[in-house]
C-alpha positions as CSV (number, residue, x, y, z in Angstrom):
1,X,-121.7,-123.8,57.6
2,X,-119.4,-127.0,57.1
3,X,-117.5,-124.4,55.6
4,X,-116.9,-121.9,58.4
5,X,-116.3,-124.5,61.3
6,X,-113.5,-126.2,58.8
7,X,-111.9,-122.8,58.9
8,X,-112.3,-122.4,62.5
9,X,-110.6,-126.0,63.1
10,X,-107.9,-124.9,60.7
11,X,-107.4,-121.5,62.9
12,X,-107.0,-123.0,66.3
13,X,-104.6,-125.5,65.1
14,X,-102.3,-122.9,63.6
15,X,-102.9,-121.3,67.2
16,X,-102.2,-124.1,69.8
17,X,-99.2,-124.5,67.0
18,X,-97.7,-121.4,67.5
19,X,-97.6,-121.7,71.0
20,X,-96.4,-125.1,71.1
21,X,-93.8,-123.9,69.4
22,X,-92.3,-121.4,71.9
23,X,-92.6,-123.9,75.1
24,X,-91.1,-127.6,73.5
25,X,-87.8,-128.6,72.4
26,X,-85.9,-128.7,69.2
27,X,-86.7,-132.3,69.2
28,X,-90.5,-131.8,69.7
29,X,-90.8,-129.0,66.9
30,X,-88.8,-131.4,64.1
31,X,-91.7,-134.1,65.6
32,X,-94.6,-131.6,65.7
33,X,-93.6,-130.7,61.7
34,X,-93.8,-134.2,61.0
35,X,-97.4,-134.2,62.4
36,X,-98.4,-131.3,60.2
37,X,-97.3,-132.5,57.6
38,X,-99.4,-136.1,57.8
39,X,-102.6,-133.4,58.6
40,X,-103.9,-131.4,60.9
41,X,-106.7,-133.8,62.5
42,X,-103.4,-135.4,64.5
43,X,-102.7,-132.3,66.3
44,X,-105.6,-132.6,69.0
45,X,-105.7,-129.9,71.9
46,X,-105.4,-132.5,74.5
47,X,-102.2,-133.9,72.4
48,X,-100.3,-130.8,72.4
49,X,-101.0,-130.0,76.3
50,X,-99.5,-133.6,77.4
51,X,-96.4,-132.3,74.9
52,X,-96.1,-129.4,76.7
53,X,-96.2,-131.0,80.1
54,X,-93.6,-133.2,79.5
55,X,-91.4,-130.7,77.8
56,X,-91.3,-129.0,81.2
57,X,-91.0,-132.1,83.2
58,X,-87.8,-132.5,81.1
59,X,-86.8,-129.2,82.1
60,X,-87.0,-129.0,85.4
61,X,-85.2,-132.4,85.5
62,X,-82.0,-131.1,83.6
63,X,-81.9,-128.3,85.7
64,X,-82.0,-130.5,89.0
65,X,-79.0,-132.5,87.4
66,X,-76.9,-129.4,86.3
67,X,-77.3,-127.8,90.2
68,X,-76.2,-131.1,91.9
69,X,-73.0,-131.3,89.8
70,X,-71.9,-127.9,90.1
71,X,-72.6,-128.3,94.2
72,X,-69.7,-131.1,93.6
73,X,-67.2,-128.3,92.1
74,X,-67.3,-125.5,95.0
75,X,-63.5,-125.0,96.0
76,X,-62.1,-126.4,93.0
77,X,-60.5,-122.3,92.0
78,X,-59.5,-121.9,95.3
79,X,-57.3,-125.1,95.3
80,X,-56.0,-124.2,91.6
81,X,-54.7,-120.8,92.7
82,X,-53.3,-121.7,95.7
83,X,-51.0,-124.6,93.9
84,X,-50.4,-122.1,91.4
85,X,-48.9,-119.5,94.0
86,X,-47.5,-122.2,95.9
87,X,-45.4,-122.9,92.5
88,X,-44.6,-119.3,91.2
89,X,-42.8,-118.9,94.9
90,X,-40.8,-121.6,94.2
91,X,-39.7,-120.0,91.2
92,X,-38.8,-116.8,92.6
93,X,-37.0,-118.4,95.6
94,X,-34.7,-120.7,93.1
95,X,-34.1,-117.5,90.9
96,X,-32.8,-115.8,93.7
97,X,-30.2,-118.2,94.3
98,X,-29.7,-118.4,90.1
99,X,-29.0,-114.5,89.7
100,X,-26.8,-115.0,93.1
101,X,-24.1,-117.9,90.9
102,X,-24.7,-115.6,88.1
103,X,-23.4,-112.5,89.6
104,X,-20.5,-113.9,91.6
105,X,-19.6,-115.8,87.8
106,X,-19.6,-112.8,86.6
107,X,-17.2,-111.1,89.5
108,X,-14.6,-114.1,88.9
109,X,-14.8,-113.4,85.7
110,X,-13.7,-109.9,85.9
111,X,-11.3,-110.8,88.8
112,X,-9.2,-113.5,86.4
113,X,-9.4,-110.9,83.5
114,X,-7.5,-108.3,85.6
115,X,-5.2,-110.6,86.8
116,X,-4.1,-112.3,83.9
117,X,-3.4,-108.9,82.5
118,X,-1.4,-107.9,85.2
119,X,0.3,-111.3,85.0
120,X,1.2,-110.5,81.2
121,X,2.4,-107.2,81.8
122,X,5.4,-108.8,83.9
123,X,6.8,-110.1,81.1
124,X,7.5,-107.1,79.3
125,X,8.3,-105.0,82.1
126,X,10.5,-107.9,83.1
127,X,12.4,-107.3,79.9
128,X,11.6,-111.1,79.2
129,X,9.8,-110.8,75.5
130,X,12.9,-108.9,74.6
131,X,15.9,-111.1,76.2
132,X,14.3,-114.7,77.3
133,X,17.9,-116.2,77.6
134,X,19.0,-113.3,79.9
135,X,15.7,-112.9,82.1
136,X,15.3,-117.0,83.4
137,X,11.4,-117.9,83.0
138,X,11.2,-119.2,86.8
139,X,12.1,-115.6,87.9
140,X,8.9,-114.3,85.3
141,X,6.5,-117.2,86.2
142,X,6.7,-120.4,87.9
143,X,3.1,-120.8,89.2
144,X,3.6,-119.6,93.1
145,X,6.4,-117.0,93.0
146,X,7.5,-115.9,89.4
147,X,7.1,-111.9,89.3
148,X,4.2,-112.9,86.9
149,X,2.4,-115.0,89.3
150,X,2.3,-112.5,92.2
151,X,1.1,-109.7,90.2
152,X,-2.0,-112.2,89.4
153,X,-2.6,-113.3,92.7
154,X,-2.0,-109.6,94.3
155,X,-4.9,-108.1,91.7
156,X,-7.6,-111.1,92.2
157,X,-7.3,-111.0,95.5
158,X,-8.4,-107.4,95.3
159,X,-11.7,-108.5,93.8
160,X,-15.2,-109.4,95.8
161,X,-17.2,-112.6,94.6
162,X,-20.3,-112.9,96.8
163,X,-18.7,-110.4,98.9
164,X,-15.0,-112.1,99.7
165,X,-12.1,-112.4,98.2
166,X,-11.1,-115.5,95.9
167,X,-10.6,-118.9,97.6
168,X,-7.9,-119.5,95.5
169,X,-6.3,-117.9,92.4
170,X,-3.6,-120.7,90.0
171,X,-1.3,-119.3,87.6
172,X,0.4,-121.0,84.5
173,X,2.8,-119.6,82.0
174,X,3.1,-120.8,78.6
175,X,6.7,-119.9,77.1
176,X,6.8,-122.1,73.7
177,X,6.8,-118.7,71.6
178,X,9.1,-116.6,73.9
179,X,8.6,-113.2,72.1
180,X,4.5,-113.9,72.8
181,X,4.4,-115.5,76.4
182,X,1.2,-116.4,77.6
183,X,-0.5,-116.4,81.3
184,X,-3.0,-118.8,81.9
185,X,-5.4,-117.4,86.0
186,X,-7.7,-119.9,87.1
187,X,-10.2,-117.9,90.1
188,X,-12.1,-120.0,91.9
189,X,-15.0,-119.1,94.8
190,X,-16.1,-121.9,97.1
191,X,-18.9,-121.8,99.9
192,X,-21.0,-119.2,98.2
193,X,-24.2,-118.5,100.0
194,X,-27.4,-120.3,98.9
195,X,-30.9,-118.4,101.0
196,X,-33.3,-120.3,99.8
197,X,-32.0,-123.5,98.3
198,X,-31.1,-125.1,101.6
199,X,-34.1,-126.0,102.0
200,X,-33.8,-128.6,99.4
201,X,-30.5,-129.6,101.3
202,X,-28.1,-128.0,99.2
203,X,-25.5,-126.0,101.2
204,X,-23.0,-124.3,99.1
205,X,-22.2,-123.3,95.3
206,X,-18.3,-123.3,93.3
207,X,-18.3,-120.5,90.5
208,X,-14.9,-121.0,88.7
209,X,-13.7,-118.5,86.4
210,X,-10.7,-119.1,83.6
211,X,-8.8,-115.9,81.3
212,X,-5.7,-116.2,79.5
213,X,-3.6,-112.9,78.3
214,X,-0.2,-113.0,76.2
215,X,2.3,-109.7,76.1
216,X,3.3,-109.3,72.5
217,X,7.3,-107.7,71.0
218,X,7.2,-107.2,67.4
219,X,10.4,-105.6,67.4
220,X,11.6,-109.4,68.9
221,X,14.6,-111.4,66.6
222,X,14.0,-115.0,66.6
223,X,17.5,-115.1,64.8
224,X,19.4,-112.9,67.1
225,X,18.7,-113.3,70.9
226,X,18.5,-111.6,73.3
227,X,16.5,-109.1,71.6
228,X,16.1,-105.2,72.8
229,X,13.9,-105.0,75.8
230,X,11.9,-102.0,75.2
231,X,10.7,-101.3,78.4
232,X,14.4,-98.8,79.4
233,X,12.7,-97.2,82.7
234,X,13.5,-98.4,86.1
235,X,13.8,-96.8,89.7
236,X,17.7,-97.1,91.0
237,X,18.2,-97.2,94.6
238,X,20.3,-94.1,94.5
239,X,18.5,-90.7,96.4
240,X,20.1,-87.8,94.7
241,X,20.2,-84.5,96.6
242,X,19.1,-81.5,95.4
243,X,19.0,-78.9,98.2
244,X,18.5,-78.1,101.7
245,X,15.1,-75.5,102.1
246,X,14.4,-73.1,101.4
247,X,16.9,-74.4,98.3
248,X,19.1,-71.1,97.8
249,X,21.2,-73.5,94.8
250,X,19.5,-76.4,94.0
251,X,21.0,-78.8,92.0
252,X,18.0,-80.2,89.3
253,X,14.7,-78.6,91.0
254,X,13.7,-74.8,92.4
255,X,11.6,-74.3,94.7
256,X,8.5,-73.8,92.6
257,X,9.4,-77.7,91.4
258,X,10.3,-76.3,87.5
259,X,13.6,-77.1,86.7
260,X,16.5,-75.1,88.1
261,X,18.7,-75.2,84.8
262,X,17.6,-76.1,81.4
263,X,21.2,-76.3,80.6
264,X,21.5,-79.0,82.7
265,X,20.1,-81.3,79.8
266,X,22.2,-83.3,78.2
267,X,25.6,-82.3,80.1
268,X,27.2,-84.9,82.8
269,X,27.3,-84.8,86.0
270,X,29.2,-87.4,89.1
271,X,27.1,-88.6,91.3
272,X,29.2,-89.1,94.6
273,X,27.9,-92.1,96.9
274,X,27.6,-90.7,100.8
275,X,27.1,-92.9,104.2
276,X,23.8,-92.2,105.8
277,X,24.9,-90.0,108.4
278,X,26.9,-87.8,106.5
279,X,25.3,-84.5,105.5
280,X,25.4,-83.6,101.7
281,X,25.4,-80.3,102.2
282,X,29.3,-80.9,102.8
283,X,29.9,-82.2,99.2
284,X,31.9,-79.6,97.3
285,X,29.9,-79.0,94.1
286,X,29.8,-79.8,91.1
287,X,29.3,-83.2,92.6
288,X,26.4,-84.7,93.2
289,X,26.1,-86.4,97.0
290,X,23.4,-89.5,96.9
291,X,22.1,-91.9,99.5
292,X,22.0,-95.6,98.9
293,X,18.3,-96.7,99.9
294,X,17.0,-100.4,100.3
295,X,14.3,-101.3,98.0
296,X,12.2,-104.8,98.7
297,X,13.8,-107.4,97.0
298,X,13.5,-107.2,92.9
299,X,12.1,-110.3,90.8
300,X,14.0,-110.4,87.9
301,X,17.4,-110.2,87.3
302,X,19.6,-110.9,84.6
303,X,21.8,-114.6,84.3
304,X,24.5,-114.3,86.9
305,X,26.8,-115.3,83.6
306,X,26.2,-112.0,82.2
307,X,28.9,-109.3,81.9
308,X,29.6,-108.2,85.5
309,X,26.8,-109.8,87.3
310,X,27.7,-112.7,89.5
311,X,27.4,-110.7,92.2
312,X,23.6,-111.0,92.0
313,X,21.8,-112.5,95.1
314,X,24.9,-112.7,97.0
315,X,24.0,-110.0,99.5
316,X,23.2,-110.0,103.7
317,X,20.3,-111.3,104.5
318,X,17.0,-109.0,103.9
319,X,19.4,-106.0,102.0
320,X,18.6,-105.4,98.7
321,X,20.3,-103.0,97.3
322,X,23.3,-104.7,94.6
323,X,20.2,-106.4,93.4
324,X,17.8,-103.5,92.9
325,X,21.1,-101.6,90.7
326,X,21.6,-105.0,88.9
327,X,18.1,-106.0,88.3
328,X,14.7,-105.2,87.8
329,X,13.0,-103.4,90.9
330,X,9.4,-103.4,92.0
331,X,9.3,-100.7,93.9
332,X,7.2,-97.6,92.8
333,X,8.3,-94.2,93.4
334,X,5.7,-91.7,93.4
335,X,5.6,-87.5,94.0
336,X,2.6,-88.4,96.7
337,X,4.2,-90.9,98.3
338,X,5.1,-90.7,101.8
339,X,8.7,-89.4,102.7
340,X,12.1,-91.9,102.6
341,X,12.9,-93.2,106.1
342,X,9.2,-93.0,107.3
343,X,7.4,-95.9,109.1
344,X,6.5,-98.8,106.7
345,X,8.6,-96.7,103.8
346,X,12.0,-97.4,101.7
347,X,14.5,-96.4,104.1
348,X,18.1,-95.2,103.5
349,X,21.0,-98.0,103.7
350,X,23.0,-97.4,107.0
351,X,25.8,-99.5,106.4
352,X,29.4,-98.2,106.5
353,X,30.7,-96.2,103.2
354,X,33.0,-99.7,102.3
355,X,30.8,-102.2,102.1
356,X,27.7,-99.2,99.7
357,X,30.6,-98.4,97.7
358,X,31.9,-102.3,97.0
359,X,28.5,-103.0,96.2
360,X,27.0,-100.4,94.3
361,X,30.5,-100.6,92.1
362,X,29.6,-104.1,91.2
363,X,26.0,-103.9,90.7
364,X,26.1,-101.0,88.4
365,X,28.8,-102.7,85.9
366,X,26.3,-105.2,85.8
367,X,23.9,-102.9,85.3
368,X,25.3,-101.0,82.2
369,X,27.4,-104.4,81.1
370,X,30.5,-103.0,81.7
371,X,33.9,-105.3,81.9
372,X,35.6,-103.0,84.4
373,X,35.0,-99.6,85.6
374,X,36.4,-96.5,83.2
375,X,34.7,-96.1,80.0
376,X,34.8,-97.8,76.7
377,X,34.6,-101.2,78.9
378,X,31.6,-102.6,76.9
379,X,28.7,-100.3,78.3
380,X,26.8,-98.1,75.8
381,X,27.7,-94.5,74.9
382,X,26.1,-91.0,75.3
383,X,26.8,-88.1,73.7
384,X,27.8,-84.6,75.6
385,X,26.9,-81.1,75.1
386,X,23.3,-80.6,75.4
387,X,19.8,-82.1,73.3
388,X,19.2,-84.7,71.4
389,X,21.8,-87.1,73.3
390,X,22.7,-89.8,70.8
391,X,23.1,-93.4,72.5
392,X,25.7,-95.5,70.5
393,X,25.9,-99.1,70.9
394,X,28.4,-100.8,73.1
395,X,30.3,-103.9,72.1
396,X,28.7,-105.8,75.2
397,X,25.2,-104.8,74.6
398,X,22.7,-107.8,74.8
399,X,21.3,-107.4,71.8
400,X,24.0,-108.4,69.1
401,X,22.5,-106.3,66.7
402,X,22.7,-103.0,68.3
403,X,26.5,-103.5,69.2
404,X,28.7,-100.8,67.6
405,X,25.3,-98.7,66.3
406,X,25.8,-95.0,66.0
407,X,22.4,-94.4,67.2
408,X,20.4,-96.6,69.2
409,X,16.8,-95.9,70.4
410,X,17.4,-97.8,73.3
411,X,19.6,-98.5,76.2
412,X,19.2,-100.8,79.6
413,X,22.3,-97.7,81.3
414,X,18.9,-95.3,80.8
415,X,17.7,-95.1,84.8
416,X,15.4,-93.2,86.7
417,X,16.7,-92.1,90.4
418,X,14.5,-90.0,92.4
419,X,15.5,-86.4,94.0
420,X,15.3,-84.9,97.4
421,X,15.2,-82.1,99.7
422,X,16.7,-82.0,103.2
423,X,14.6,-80.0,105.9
424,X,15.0,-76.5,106.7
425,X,17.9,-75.8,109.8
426,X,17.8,-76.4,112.4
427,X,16.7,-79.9,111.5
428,X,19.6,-82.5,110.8
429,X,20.4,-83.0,106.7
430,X,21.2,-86.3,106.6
431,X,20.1,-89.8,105.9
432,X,19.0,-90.9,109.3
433,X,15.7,-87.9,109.1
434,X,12.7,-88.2,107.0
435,X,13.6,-86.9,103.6
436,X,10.7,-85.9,100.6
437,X,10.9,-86.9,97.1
438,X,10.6,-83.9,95.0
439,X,11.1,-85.0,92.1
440,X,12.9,-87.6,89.4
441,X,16.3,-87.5,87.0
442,X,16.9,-89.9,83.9
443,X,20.1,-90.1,83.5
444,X,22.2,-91.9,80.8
445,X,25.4,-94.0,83.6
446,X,28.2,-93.4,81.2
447,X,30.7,-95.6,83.9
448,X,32.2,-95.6,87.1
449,X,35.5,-93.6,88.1
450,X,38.6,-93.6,87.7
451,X,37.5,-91.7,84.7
452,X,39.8,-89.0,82.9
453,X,37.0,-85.6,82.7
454,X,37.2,-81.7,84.0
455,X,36.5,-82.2,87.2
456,X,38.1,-85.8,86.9
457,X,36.1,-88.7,88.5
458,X,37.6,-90.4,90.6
459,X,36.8,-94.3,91.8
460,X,33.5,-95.4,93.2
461,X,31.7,-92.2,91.5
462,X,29.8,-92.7,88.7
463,X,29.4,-90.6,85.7
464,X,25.9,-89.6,84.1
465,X,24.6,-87.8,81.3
466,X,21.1,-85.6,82.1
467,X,18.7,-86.7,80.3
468,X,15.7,-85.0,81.8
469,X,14.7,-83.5,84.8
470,X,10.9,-83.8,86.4
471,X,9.5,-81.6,89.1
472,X,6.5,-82.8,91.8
473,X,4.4,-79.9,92.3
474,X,2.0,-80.4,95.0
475,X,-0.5,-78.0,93.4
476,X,-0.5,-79.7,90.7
477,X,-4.2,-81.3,90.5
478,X,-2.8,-83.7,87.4
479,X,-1.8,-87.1,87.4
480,X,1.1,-87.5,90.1
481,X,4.7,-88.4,88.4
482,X,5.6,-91.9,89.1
483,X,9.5,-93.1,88.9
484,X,7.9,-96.3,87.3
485,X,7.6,-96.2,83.3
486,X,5.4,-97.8,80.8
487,X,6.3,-100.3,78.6
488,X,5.0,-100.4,74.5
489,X,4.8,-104.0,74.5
490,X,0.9,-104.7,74.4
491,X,-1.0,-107.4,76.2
492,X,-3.9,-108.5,75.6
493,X,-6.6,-111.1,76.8
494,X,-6.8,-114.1,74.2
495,X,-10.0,-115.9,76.5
């Protein structure tokens, strides 16, 4: 009997345990254990029930504690995201503005690049890489009106930053190597629009943008200056006719704009100077009748100490036309562009025959560095008869090393005139009416008249070889002709 009750004792304990064990805490097991293991007479029914009781007193009080704080953090998300959009907008608005500086940065960028390469290419069309002490620098750059520095400024201004034009575009030459001159175009955008950074008080942005380009001669002498300009193309004032429509005998060009005689190549021809209201058509072939036309002023010209050339910038007031034989024009003659005497065009020269002829005798000596007019007079040489002309040096030619040369690849009496029609009767054909450009002749200027030749040629005409002839066919869907050439010496950007 003791027996069985001791077992019974033993098997509620191990009971009430149990259960105790799924409603206390950590805490109370580990103490609980510790009870079992001192014996089980400790662990009384009335014991374990007050355990129990204040395990759940405990709990309910934690969980009192946990609501009350959590009643203190209601809103707190709300608050966070709303300082967090707050921010990101800020950071959007201010890399609006950003990507705005960085854009127009990058459009003064490009604008300075362009001009700066437009500002080297003067020097070689110039002919200044090629004869420094012939060409002066101020005439090539001079940091307001040098040939060099109105290229620049005419080609950035052409550029948008934040939608307008450069505030201001500064030019600088750099002529210590004078075979590898250098053009320094500062751009510069002020007032650029801020949208959103006004609000902070700031008004307006500067982007400033910097590029440097250099034109480059190999073929340039240190030892023997000047050296050969290589650039030998340039528009002459000089408008050579070529027929009255619908062009029964043209001269250089038929009517379907091919050339009218191949054997014109390479054979010379006079070109005879004509007053602007005389009509070509008059002029007894084989000569040639021309118009003189009045070009805007050129920008560089040789030294007026050169052979023949101190003439140059002694003309009337707003005429150009010694200069543009003498010197380096700027005009550009194209088979699209509008017709000679038009409004806003190149119009023909209307002064009397004296004066043209005084001055286009002087300005073409100059020209082809001739001492006097009549050949052998200093100028270079063609040969007659038909292709390949040879060009031989002449004793005045700039660059010392080409004087007396057999055969020269080069020559500065190489020009380009352009040619045109007169209209159809019964409109007038002469230089006062509106007269099309139909076309172009290089020609090789041998010298002016008196000169001893079948026909003869006789003074103020001037005697040129054919070197080619070049049609303007308006059907032609290629690249139009253009009177102005291209020259081989390379420029580059260097930053």
């Amino acid at each position: 009997m003791i027996r069985r009750a001791r077992a019974r004792i033993i098997s509620t304990t191990t009971d009430v345990a149990m259960q105790a064990l799924q409603i206390v805490k950590p805490t109370r097991i580990a103490a609980i254990i510790s009870a079992l293991r001192v014996g089980t007479t400790h662990l009384r029914p009335e014991n374990l029930a007050m355990t129990s009781s204040s395990a759940k007193t405990t709990n309910h009080i934690s969980r009192a504690q946990h609501k009350s704080s959590r009643k203190g953090e209601r809103g707190v998300t709300i608050f966070i995201v709303a300082v967090g959009m707050v921010s990101l907008l800020a950071m959007a608005v201010l890399a609006i503005d950003i990507v705005t500086l960085y854009v127009a940065s990058g459009q003064a960028q490009q604008a300075a690049d362009a001009a700066a390469l437009a500002g080297a290419a003067a020097f070689s069309s110039s002919g200044f890489t090629s004869a420094p002490l012939i060409v002066p620098q101020s005439s090539v750059c001079n940091g307001s009106s040098g040939d060099a520095d109105m290229r620049a400024q005419a080609i950035a201004a052409k550029f948008k930053i934040g939608g307008t034009a450069p505030t201001s575009v500064v030019t600088s030459c750099n002529f210590t190597e004078v075979e590898n001159p250098q053009v320094t175009v500062t751009v510069t955008r002020t007032g650029l629009p801020s949208f959103f950074a006004r609000i902070w008080g700031y008004s307006g942005s500067t982007v400033t943008a910097t590029a440097k380009a250099e034109a480059y001669n190999p073929s340039f002498n240190p030892g023997s200056s000047p050296s050969p300009q290589i650039d030998v193309s340039g528009v002459k004032p000089w408008l050579v006719f070529n027929c009255q429509l619908p062009c029964a005998a043209p001269h250089f060009i038929a009517s379907n704009y091919a050339v009218s005689s191949l054997a014109s190549i390479g054979q010379s021809k006079t070109l005879h100077l004509i007053a602007s209201g005389t009509d070509p058509t008059t002029v007894p072939p084989p000569k040639i009748p021309f118009f003189a036309i009045d070009p805007p002023a050129p920008v560089s010209c040789p030294s007026s100490s050169a052979v023949s050339c101190n003439q140059i910038g002694t003309g009337p007031p707003g005429l150009f036309y010694h200069d543009n034989i003498a010197c380096r024009g700027t005009a550009h003659f194209t088979c699209s562009q509008p017709p000679i005497n038009s409004p806003g065009q190149i119009p023909v020269d209307t002064r009397s025959l004296g004066p043209l002829q005084t001055r286009t005798d002087a300005g073409t000596e100059c020209l082809i560095h001739a001492n006097a007019p009549g050949l052998d007079q200093g100028q270079d040489t063609f040969t007659i008869g038909g292709p390949p002309v040879t060009i031989g040096g002449g004793s005045n030619n700039p660059n010392a090393l080409l004087r007396t040369a057999a055969s020269i690849s080069r020559s500065d009496s190489v020009v380009t005139v352009p040619v045109f029609n007169c209209p159809a009767p019964p409109a007038a054909c002469d230089g006062t009416v509106q007269l099309t450009v139909v076309g172009f002749l290089q020609l090789g200027i041998q010298g002016l008249g008196p000169i001893s030749s079948t026909p003869p040629v006789l003074a103020g005409e001037i005697s040129a070889v054919v070197l080619n002839v070049a049609g303007c066919d308006p059907s032609n869907p290629g690249t139009p002709i253009s009177g102005a050439g291209v020259s081989p010496v390379p420029v580059r950007l260097i930053r």
